[in-house]
C-alpha positions in Angstrom: 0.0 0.0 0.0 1.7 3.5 -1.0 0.4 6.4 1.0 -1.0 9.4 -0.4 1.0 12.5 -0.5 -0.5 15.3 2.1 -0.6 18.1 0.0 1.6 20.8 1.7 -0.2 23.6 2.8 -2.9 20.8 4.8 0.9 19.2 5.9 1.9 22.9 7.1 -1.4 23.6 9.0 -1.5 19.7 10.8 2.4 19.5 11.7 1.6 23.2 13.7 -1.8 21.6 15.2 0.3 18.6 16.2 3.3 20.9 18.0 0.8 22.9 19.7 -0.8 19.3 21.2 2.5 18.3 22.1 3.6 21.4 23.9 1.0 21.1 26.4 2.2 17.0 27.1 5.1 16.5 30.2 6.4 13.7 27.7 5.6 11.2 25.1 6.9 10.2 22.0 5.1 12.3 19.8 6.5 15.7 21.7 9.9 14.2 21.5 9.7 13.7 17.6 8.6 17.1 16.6 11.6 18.8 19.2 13.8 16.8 17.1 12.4 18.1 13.5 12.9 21.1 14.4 15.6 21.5 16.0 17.2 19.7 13.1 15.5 22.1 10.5 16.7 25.3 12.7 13.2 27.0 11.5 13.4 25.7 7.2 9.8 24.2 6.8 11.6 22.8 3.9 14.3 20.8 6.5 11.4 19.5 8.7 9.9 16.0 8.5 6.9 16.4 6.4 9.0 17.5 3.8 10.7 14.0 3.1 9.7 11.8 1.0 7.5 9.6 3.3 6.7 12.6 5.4 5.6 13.1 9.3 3.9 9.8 10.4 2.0 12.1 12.9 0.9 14.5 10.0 -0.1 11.3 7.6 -1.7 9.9 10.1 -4.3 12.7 11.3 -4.3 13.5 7.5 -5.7 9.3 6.8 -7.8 10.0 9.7 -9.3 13.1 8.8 -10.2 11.8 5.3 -11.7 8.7 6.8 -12.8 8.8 10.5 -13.5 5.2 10.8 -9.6 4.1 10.5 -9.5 5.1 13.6 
């Protein structure tokens, strides 16, 4: 199964949904993901995970869940 491409500007708006949730958490692995992203990317969007090839499994996940509800 090949996942769909998140088209960017959705992949832009989720990834800063998904920091925002994480910020508010003590610790989990999500949080310590996106610290990692970007720190790496040093503020380039085009550095951060969603950019790759395969993307941000958090972002193409809520993405796959947003399209269809009931995969999750």
């Amino acid at each position: 199964m090949v996942a769909e491409e998140v088209p960017r500007e959705i992949a832009i708006k989720l990834c800063n949904e998904i920091q925002t949730e994480n910020q508010r958490k003590r610790f989990s692995f999500g949080k310590s993901v996106c610290y990692f992203c970007c720190k790496n990317a040093k503020g380039d969007v085009e550095k951060m995970c969603l950019s790759g090839k395969q993307g941000c499994p958090q972002v193409n996940k809520r993405y796959r869940l947003q399209k269809d509800p009931s995969l999750g």
